[in-house]
C-alpha angles and dihedrals in degrees: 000000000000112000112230093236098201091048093045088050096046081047094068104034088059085045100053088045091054090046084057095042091040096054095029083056105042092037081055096054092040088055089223097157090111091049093038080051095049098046100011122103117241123254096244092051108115097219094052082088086067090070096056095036081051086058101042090059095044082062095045088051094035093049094045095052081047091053098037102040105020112035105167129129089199110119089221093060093047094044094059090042091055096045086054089049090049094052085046098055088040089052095054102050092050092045086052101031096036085057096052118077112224095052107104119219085256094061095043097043100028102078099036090100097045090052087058100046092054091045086053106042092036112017081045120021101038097051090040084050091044095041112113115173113220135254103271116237111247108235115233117249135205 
């Protein structure tokens, strides 16, 4: 199964866009700028790029095996896909920051639910909405 690879590309790209508007906005409405201070990188450290490059590359794996497994434009699909992606994404961070001291139980627990709902809403719903399946190819007949 060949990959659209416009539509791939305009996939993640809407994805990775709705990841940035998904966690600016909710950081903005949780008020975490002290703990974001506390355990945040700077914005001049170098290594603060890694995080968005990290994340640039979780869409680009997350839409192709969208595009390559699942394949489906119906909301239902993506949104279980998403929600997968979402608990994922909730079960890492508590299996990282939960095993690390210096992270408090509102930093651990307080973003589980947004990661699902991003995974849900971005890694789900946008491919499911920008899938399009393509033309099949007649088979020749004799």
């Amino acid at each position: 199964m060949q990959i659209n690879g416009l539509r791939y590309v305009l996939t993640v790209v809407a994805a990775f866009v709705a990841y940035g508007l998904i966690y600016t906005g909710a950081f903005a409405v949780m008020d975490v700028g002290d703990l974001m201070a506390e355990y945040g990188r700077s914005d001049d450290d170098p290594l603060a790029a890694y995080a968005m490059i990290g994340h640039l590359l979780e869409t680009l794996v997350l839409v192709f095996i969208y595009f390559r497994w699942v394949r489906s434009n119906a909301v239902g699909t993506g949104a279980l896909y998403g929600t997968l992606i979402g608990l994922y994404y909730a079960a890492t961070q508590l299996s990282t920051m939960g095993g690390f001291k210096g992270f408090t139980p509102d930093l651990v627990f307080g973003f589980l639910p947004l990661h699902v709902i991003a995974g849900l809403i971005a890694g789900g719903l946008v491919p499911a909405v920008l899938y399009k399946a393509p033309k099949a190819t007649p088979v020749p007949t004799e």
